[in-house]
Rosetta silent file (secondary structure, phi, psi, omega in degrees, C-alpha in Angstrom):
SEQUENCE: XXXXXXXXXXXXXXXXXXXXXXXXXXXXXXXXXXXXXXXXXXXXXXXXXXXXXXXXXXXXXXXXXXXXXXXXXXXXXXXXXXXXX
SCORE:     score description
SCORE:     0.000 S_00000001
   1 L     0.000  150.291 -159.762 -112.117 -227.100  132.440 S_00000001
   2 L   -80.186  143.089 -173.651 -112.616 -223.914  130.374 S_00000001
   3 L  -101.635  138.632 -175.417 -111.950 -220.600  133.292 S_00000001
   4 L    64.663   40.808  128.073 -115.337 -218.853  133.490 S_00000001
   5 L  -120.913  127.652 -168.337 -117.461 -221.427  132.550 S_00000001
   6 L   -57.033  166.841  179.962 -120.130 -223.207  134.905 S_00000001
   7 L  -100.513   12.355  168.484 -120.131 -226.928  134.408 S_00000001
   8 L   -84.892  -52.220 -166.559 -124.086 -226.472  133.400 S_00000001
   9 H   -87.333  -28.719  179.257 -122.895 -224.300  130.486 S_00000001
  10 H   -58.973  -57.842 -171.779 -119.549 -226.277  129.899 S_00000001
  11 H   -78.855  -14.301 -166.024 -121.952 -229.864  129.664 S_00000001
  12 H  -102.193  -42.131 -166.395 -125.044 -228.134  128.039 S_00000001
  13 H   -72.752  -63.760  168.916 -121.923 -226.815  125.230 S_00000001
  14 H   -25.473  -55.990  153.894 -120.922 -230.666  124.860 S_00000001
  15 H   -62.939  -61.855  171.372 -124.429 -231.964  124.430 S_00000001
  16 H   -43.917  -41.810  160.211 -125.172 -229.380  121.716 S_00000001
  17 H   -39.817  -58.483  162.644 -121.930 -230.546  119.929 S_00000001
  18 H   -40.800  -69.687 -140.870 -122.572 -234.242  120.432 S_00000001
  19 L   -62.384  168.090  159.012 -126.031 -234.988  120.861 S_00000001
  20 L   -73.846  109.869 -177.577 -127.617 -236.323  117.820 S_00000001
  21 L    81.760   38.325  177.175 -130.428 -234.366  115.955 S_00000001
  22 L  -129.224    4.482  140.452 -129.910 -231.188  117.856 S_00000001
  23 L     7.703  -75.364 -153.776 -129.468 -228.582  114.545 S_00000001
  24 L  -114.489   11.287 -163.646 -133.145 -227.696  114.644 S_00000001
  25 L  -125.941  136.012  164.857 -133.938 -228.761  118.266 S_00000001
  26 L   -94.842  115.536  172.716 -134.357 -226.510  121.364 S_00000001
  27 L  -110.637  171.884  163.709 -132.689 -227.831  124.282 S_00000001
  28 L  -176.384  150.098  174.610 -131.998 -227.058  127.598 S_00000001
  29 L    24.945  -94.159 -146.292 -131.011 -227.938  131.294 S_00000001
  30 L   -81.111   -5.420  162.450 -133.891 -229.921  131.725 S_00000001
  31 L   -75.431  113.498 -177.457 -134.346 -232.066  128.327 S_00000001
  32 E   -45.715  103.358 -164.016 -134.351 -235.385  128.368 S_00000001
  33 L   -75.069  -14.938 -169.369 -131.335 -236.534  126.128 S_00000001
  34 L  -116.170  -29.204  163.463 -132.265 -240.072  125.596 S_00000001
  35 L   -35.175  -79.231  173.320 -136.171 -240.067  125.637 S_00000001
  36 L   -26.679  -24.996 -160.729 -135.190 -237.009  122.518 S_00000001
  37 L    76.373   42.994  171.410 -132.760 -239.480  120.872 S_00000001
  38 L  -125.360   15.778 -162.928 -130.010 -237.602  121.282 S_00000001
  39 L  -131.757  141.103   90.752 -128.184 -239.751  123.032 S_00000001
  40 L   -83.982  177.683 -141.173 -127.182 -243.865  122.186 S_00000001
  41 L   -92.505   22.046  151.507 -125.467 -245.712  124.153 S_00000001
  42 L  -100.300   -6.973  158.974 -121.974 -244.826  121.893 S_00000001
  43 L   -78.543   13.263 -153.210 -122.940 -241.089  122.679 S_00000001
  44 L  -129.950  -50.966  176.151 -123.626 -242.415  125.948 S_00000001
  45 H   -93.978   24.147  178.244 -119.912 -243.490  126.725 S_00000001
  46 H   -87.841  -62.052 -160.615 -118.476 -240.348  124.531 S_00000001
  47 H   -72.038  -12.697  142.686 -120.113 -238.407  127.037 S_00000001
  48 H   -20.125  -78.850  155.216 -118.711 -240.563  129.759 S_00000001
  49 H   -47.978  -76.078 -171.722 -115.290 -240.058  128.533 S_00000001
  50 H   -18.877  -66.244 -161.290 -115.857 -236.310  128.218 S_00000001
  51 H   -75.413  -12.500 -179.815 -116.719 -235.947  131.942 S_00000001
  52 H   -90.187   -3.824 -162.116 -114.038 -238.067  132.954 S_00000001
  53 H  -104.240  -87.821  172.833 -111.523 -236.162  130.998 S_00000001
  54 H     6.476  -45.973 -153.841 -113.100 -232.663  131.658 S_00000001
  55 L  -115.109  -18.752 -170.566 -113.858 -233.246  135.398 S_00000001
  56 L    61.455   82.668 -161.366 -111.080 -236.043  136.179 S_00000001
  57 L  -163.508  149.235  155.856 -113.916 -237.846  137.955 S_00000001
  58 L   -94.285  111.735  168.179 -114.366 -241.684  137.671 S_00000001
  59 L   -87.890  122.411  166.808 -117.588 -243.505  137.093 S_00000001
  60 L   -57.048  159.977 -178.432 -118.787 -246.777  138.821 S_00000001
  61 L   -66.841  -69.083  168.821 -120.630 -249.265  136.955 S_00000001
  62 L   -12.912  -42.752 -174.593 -123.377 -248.589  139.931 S_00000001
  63 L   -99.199  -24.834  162.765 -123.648 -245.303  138.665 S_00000001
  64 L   -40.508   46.973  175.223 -124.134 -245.512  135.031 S_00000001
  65 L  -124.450  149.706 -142.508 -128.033 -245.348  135.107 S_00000001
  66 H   -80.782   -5.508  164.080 -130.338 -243.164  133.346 S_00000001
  67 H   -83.500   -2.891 -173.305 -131.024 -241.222  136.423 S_00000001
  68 H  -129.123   21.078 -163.382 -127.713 -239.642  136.759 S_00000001
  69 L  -152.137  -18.169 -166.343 -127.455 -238.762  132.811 S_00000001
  70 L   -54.150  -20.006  154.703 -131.266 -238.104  131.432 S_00000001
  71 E  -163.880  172.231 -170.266 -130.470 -234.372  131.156 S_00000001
  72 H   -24.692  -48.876 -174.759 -128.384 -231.585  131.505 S_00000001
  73 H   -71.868  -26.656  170.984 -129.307 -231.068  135.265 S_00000001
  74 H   -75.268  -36.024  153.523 -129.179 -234.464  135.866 S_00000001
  75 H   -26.981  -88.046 -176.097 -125.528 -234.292  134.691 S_00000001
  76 H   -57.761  -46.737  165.283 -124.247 -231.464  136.763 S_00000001
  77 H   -80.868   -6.094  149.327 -125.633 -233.027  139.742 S_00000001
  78 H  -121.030   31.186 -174.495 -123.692 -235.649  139.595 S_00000001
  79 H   -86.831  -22.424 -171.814 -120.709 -234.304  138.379 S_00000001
  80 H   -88.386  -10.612  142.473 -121.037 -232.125  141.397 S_00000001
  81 H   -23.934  -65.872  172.218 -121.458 -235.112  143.475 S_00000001
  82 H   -55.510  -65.420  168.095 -118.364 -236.666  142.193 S_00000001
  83 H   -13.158  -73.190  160.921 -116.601 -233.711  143.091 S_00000001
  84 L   -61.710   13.515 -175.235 -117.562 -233.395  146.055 S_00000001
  85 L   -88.759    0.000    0.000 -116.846 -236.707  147.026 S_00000001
């Protein structure tokens, strides 16, 4: 992970890279990446990878659900989860 950068600003700089369609679109913490489109589900394990490479964190199949990924904030909580695990 990048020194001096939160994993909100680290994961919100990944989705802006990534996401699909985000040029012209204002996102932020709280935007719904796959409702938006800005996500499918090969941006869906890209971003997977990312956090597993990023954060060294493993995901269960159990956790792969749209509740632990639908936006930035939703992210970060459960990367901080993992973590803290």
């Amino acid at each position: 992970m990048k020194q001096n950068t939160t994993s909100t600003e680290r994961i919100k700089e990944y989705v802006i890279n990534n996401a699909a369609g985000t040029n012209n679109f204002q996102i932020d913490e709280s935007t719904l990446l796959f409702e938006e489109g800005l996500f499918d589900s090969m941006g869906f394990m890209a971003l997977i990878a990312f956090l597993q490479e990023e954060y060294n964190i493993q995901a269960n199949d159990d956790e792969l659900v749209v509740e632990n990924f639908e936006s930035i904030n939703a992210i970060v909580t459960y990367v901080n989860k993992k973590l803290s695990a």
